[in-house]
mmCIF file of the N, C-alpha and C atoms, coordinates in Angstrom:
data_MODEL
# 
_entry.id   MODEL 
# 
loop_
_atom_site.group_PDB 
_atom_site.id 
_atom_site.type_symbol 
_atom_site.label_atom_id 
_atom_site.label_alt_id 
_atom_site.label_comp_id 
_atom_site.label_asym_id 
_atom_site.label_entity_id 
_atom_site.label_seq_id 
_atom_site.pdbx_PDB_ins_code 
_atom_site.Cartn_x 
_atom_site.Cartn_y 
_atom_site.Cartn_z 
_atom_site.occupancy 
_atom_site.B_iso_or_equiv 
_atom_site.pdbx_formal_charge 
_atom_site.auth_seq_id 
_atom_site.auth_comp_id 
_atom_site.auth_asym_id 
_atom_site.auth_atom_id 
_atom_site.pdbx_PDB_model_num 
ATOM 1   N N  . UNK A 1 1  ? 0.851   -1.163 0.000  1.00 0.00 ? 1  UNK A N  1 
ATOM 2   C CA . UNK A 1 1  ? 0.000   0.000  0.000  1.00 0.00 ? 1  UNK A CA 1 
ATOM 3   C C  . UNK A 1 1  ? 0.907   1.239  0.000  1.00 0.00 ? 1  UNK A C  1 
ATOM 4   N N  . UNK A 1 2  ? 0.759   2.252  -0.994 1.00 0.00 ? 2  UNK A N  1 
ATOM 5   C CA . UNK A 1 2  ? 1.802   3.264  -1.262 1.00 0.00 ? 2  UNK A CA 1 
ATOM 6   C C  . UNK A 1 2  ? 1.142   4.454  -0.285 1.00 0.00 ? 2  UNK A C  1 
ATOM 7   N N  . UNK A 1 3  ? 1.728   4.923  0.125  1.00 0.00 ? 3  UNK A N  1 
ATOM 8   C CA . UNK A 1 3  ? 1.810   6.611  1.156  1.00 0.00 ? 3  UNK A CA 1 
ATOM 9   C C  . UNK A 1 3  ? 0.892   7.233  0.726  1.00 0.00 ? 3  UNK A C  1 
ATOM 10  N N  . UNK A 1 4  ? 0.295   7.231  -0.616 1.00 0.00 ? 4  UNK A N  1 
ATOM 11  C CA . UNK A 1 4  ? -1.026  8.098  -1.209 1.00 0.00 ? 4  UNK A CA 1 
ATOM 12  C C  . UNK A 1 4  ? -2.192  7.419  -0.802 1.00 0.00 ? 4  UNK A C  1 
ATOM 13  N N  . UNK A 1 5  ? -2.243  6.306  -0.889 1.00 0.00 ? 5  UNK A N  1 
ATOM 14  C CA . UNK A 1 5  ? -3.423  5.439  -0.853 1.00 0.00 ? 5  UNK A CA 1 
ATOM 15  C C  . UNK A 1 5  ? -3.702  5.284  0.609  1.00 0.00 ? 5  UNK A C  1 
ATOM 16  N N  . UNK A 1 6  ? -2.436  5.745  1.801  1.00 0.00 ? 6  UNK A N  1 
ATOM 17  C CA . UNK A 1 6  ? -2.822  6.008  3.234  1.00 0.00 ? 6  UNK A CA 1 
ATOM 18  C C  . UNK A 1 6  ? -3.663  7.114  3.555  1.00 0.00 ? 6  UNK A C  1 
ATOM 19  N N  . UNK A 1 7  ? -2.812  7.772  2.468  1.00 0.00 ? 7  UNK A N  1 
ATOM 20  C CA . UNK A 1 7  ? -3.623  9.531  3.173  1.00 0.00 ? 7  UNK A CA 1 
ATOM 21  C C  . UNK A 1 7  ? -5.141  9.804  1.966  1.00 0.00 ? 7  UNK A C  1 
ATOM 22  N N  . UNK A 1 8  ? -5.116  9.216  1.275  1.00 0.00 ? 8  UNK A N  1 
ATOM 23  C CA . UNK A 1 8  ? -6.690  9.109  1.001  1.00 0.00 ? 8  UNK A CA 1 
ATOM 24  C C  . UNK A 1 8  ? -7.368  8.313  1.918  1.00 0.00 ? 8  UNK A C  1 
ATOM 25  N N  . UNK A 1 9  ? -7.224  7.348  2.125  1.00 0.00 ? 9  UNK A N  1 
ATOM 26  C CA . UNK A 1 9  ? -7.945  6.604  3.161  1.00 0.00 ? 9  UNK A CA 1 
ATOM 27  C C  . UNK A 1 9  ? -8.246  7.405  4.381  1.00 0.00 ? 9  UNK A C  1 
ATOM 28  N N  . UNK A 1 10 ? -6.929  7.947  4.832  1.00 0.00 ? 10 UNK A N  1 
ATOM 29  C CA . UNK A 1 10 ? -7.064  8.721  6.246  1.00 0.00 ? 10 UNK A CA 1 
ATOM 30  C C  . UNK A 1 10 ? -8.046  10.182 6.190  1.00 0.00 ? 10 UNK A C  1 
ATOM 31  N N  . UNK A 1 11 ? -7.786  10.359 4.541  1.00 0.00 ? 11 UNK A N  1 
ATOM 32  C CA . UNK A 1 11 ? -9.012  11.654 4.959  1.00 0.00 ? 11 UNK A CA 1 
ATOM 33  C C  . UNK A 1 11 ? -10.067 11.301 4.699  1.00 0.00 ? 11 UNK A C  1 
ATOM 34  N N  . UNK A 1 12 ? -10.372 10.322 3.944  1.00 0.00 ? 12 UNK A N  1 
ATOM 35  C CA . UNK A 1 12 ? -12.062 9.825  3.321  1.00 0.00 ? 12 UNK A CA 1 
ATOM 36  C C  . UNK A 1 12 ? -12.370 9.808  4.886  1.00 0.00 ? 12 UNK A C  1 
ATOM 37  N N  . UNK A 1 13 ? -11.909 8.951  5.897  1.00 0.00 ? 13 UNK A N  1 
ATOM 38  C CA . UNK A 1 13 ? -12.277 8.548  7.090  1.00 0.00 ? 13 UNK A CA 1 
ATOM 39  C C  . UNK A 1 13 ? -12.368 9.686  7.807  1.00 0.00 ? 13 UNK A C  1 
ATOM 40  N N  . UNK A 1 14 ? -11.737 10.975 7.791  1.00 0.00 ? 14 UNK A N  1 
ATOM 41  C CA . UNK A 1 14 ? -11.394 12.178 8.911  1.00 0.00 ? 14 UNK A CA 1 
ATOM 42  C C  . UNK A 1 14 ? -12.951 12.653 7.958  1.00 0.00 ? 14 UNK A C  1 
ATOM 43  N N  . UNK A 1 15 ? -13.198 12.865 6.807  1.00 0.00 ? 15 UNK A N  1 
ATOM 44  C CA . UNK A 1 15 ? -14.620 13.366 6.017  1.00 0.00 ? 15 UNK A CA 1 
ATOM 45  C C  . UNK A 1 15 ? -15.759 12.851 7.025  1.00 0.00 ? 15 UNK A C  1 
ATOM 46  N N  . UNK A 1 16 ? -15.681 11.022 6.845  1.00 0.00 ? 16 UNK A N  1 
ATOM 47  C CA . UNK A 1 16 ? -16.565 10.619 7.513  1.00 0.00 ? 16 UNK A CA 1 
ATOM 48  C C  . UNK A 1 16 ? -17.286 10.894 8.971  1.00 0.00 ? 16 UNK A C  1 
ATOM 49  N N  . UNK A 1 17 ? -15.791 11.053 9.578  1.00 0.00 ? 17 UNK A N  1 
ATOM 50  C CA . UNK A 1 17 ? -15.887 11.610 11.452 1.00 0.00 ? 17 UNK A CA 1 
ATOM 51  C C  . UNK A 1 17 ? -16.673 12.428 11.641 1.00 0.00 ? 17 UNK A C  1 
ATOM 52  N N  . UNK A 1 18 ? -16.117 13.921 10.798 1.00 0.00 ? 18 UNK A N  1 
ATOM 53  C CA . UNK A 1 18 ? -16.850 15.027 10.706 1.00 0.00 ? 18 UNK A CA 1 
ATOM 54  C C  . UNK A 1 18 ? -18.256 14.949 10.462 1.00 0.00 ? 18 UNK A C  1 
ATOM 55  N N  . UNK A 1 19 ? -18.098 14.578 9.733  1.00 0.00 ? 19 UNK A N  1 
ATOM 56  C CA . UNK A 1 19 ? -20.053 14.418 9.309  1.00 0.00 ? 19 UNK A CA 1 
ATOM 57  C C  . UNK A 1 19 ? -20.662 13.309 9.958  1.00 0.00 ? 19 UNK A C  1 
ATOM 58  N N  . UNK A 1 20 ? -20.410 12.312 10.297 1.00 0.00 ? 20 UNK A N  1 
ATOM 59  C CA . UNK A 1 20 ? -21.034 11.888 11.497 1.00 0.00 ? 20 UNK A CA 1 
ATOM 60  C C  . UNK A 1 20 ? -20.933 12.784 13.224 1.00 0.00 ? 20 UNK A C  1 
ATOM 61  N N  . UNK A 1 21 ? -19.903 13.372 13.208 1.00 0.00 ? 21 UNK A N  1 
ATOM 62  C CA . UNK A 1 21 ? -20.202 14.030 14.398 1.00 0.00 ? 21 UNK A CA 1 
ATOM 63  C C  . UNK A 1 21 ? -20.616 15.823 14.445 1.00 0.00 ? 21 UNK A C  1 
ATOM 64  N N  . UNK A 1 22 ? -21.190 16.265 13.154 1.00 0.00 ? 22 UNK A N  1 
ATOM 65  C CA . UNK A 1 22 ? -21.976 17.247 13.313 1.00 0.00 ? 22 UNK A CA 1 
ATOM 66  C C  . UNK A 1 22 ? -23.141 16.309 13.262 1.00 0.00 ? 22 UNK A C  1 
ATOM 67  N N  . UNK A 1 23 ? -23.409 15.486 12.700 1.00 0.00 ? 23 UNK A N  1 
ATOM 68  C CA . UNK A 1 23 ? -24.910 15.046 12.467 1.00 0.00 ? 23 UNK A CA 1 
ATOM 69  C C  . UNK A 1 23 ? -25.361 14.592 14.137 1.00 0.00 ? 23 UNK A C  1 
ATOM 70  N N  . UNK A 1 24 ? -24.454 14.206 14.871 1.00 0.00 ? 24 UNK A N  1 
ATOM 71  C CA . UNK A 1 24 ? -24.778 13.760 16.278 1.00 0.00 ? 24 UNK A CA 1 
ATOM 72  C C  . UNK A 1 24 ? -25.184 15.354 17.358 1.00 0.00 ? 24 UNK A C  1 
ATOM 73  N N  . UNK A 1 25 ? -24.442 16.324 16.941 1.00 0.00 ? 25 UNK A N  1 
ATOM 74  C CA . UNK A 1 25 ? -24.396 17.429 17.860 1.00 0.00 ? 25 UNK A CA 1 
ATOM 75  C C  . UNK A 1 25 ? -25.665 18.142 17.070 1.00 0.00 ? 25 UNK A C  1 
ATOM 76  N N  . UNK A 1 26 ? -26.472 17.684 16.456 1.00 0.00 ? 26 UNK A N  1 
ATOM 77  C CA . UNK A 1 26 ? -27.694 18.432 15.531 1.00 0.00 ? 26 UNK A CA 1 
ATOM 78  C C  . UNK A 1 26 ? -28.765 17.743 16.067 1.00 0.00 ? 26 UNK A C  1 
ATOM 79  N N  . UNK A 1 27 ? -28.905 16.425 16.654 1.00 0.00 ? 27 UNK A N  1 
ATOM 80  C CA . UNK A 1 27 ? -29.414 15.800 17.180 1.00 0.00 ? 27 UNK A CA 1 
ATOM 81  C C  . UNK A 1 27 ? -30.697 16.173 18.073 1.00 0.00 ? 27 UNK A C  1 
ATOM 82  N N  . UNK A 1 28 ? -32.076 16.764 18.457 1.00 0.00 ? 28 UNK A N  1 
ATOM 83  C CA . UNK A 1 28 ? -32.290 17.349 19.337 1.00 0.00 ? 28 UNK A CA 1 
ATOM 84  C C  . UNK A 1 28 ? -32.284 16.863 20.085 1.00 0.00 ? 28 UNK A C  1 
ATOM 85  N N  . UNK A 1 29 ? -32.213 17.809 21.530 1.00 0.00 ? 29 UNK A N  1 
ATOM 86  C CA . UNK A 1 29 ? -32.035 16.996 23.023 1.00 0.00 ? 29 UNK A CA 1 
ATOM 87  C C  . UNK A 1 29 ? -33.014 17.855 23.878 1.00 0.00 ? 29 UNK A C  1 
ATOM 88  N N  . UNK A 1 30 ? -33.636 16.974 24.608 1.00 0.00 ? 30 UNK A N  1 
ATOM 89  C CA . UNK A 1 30 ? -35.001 17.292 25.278 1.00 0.00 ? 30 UNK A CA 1 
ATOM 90  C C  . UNK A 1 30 ? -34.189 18.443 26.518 1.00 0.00 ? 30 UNK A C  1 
ATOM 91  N N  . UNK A 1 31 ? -35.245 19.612 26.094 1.00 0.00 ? 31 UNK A N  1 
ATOM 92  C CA . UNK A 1 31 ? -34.613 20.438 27.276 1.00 0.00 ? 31 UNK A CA 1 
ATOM 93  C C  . UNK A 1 31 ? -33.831 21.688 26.868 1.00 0.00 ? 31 UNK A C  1 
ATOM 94  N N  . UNK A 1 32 ? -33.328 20.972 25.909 1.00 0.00 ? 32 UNK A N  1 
ATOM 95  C CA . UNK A 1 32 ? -32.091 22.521 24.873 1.00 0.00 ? 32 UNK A CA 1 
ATOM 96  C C  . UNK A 1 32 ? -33.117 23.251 23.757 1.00 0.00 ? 32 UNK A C  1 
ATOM 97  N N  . UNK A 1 33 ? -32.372 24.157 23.460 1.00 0.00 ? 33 UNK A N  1 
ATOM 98  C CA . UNK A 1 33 ? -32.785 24.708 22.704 1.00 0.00 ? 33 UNK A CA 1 
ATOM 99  C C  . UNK A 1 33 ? -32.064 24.392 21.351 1.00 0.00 ? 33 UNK A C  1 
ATOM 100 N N  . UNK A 1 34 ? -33.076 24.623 20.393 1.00 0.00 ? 34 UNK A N  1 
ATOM 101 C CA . UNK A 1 34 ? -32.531 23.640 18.687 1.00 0.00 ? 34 UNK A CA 1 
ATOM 102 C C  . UNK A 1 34 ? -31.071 24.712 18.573 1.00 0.00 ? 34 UNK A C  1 
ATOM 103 N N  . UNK A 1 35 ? -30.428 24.478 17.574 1.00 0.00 ? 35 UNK A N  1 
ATOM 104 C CA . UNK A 1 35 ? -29.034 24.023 17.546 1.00 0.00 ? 35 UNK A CA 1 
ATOM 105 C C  . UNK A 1 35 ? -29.359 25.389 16.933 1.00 0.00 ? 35 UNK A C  1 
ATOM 106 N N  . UNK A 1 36 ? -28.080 26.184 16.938 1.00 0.00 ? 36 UNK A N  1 
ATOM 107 C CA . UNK A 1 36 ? -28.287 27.761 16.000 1.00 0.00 ? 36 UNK A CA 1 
ATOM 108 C C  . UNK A 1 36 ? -27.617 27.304 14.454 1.00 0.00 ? 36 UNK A C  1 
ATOM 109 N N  . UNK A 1 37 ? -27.285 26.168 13.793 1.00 0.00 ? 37 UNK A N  1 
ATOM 110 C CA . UNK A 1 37 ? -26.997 25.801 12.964 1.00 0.00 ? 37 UNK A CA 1 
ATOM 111 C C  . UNK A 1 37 ? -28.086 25.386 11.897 1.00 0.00 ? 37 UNK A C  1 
ATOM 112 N N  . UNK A 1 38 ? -29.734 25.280 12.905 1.00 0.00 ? 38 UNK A N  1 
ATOM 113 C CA . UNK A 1 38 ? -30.572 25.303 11.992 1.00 0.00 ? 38 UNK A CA 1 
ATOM 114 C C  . UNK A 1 38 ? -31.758 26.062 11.860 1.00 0.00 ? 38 UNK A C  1 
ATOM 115 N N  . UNK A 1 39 ? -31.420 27.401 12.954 1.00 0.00 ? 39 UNK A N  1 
ATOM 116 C CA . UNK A 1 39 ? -32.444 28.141 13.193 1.00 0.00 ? 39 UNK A CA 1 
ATOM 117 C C  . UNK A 1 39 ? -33.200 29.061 11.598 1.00 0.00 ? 39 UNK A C  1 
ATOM 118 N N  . UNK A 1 40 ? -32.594 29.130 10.638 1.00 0.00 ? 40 UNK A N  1 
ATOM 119 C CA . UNK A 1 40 ? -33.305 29.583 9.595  1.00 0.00 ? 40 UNK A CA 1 
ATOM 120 C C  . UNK A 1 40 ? -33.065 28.815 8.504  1.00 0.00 ? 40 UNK A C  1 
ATOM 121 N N  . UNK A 1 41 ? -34.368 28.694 7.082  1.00 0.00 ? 41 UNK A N  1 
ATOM 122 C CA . UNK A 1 41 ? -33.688 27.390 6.566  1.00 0.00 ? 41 UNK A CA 1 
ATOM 123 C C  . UNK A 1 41 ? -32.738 27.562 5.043  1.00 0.00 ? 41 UNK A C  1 
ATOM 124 N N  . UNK A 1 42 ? -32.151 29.183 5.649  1.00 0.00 ? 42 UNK A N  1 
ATOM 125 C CA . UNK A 1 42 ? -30.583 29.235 4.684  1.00 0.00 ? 42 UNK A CA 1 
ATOM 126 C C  . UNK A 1 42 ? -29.857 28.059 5.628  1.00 0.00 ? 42 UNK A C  1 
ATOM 127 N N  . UNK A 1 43 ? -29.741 28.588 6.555  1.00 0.00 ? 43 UNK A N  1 
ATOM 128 C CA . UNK A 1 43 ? -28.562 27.642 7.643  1.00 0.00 ? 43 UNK A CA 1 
ATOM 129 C C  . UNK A 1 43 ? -28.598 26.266 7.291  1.00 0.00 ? 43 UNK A C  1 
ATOM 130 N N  . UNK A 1 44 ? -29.808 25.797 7.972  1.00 0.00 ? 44 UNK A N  1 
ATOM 131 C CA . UNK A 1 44 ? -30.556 24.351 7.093  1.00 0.00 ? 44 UNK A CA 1 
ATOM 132 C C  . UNK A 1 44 ? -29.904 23.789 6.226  1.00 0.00 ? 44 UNK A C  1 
ATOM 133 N N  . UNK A 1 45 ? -30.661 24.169 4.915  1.00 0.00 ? 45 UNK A N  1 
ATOM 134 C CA . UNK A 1 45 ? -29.992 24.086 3.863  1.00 0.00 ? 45 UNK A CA 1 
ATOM 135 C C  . UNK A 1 45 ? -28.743 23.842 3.863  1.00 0.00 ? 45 UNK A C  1 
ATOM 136 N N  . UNK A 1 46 ? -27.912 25.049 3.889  1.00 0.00 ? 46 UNK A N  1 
ATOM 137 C CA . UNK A 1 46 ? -26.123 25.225 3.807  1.00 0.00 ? 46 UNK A CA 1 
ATOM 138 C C  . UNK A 1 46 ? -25.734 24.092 4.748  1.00 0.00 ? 46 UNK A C  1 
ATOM 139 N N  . UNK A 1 47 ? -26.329 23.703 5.857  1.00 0.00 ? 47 UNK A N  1 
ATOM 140 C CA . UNK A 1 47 ? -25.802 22.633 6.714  1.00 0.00 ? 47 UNK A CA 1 
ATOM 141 C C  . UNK A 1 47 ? -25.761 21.142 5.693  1.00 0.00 ? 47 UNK A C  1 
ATOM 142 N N  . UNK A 1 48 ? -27.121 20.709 5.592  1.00 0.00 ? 48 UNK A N  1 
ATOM 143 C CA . UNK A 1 48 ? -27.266 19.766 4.937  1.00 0.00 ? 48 UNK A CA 1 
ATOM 144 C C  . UNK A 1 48 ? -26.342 19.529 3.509  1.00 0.00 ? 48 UNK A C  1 
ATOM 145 N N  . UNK A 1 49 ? -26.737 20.795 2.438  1.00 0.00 ? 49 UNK A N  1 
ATOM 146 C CA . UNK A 1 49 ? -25.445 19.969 0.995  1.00 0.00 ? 49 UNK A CA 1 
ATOM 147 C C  . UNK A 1 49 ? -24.363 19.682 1.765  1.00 0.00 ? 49 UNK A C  1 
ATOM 148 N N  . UNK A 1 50 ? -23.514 20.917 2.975  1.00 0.00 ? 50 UNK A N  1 
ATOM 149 C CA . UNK A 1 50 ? -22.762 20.617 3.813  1.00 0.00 ? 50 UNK A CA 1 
ATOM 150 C C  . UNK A 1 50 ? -22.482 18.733 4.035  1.00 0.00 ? 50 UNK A C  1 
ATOM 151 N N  . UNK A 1 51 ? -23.256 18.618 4.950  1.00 0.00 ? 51 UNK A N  1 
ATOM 152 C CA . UNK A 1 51 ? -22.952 17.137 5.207  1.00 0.00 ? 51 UNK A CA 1 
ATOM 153 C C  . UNK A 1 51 ? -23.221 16.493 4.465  1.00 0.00 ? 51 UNK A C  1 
ATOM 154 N N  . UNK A 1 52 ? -23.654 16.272 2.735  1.00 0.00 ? 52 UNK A N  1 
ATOM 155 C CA . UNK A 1 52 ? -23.833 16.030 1.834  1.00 0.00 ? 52 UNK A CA 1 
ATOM 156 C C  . UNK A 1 52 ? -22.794 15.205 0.958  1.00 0.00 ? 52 UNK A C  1 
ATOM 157 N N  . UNK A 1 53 ? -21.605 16.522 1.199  1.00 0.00 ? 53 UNK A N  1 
ATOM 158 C CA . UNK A 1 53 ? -20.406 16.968 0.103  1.00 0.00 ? 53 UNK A CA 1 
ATOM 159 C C  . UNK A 1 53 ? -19.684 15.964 1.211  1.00 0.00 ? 53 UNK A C  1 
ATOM 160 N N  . UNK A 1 54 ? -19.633 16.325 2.130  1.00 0.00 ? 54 UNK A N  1 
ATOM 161 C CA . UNK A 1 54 ? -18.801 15.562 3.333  1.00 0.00 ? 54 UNK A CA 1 
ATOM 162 C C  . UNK A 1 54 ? -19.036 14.248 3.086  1.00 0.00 ? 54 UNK A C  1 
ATOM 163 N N  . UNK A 1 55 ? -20.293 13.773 3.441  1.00 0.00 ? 55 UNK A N  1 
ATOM 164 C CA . UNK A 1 55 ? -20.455 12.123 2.954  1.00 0.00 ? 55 UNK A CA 1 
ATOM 165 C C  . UNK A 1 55 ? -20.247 11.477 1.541  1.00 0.00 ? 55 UNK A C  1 
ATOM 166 N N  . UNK A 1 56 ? -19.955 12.201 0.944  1.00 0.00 ? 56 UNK A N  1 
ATOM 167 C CA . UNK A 1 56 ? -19.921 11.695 -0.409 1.00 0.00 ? 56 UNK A CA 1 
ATOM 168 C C  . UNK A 1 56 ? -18.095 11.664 -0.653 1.00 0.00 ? 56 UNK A C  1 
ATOM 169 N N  . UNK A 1 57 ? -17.451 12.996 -0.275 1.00 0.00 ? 57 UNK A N  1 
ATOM 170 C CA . UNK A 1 57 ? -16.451 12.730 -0.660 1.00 0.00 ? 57 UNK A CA 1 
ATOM 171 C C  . UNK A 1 57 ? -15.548 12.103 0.502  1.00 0.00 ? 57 UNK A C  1 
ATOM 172 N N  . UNK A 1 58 ? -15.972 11.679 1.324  1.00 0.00 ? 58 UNK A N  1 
ATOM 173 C CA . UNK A 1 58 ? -15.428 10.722 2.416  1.00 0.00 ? 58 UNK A CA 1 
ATOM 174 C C  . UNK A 1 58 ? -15.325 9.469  1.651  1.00 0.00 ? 58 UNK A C  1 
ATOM 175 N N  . UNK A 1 59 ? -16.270 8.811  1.105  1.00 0.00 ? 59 UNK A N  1 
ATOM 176 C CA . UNK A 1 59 ? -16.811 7.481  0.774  1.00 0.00 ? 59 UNK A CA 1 
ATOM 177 C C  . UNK A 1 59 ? -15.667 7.379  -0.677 1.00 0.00 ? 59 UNK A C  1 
ATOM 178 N N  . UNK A 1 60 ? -16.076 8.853  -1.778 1.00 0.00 ? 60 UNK A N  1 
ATOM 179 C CA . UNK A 1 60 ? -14.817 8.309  -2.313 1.00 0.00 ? 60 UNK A CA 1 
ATOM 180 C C  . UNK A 1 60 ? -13.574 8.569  -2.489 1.00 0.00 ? 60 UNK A C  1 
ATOM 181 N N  . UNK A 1 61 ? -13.185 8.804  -1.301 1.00 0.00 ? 61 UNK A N  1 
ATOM 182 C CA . UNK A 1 61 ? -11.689 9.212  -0.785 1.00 0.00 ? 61 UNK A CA 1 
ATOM 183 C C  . UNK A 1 61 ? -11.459 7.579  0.247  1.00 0.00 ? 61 UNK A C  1 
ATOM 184 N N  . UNK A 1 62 ? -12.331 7.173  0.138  1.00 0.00 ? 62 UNK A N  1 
ATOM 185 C CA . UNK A 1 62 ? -11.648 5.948  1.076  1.00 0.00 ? 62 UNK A CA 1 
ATOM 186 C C  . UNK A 1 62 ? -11.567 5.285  -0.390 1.00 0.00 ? 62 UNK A C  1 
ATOM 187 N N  . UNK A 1 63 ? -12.744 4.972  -1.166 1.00 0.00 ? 63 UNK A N  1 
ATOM 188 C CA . UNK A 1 63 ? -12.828 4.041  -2.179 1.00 0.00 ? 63 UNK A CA 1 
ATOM 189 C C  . UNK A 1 63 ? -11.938 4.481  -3.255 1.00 0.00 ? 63 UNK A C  1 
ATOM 190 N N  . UNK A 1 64 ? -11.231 5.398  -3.235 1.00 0.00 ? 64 UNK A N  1 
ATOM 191 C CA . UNK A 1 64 ? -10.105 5.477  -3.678 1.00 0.00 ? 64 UNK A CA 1 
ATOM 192 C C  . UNK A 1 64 ? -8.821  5.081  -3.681 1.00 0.00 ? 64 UNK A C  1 
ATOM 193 N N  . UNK A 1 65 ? -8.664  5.301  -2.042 1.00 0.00 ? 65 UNK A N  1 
ATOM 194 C CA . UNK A 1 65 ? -7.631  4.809  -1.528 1.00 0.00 ? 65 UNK A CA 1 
ATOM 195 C C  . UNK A 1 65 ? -7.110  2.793  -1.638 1.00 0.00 ? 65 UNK A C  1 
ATOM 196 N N  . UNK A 1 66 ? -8.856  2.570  -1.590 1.00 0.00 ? 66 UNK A N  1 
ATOM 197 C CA . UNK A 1 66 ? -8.796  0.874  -1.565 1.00 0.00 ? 66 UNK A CA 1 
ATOM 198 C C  . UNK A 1 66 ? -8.470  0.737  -2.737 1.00 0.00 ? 66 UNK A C  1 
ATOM 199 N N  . UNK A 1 67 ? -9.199  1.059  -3.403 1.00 0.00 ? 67 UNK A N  1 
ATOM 200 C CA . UNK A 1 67 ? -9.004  0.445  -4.916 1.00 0.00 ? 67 UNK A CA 1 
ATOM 201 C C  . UNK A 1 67 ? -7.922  1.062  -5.975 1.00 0.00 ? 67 UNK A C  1 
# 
């Protein structure tokens, strides 16, 4: 496995983190108040293609790296 095919792997996976762990902190939680990341639905929006672009180019930044 050549040094390129590590560090694609390692960022497809650092893509993945990220966007699984905004999607966890967006989460609502009984008691709080909703997240200021989705209080209008520009934010919304911009969040979501957001974690969009993130999941997609995670997936093929690993499937890059494998194959």
């Amino acid at each position: 496995m050549s040094s390129t095919s590590v560090v694609l792997i390692v960022s497809g996976i650092a893509c993945l983190i990220l966007c699984g762990f905004v999607m966890y902190k967006l989460v609502p939680r009984e008691g709080q108040p909703p997240s200021a990341w989705t209080k209008t639905d520009f934010r919304a929006t911009t969040l979501a293609m957001s974690q969009f672009v993130l999941l997609v180019a995670g997936i093929v930044l690993v499937a890059k790296g494998i194959f």
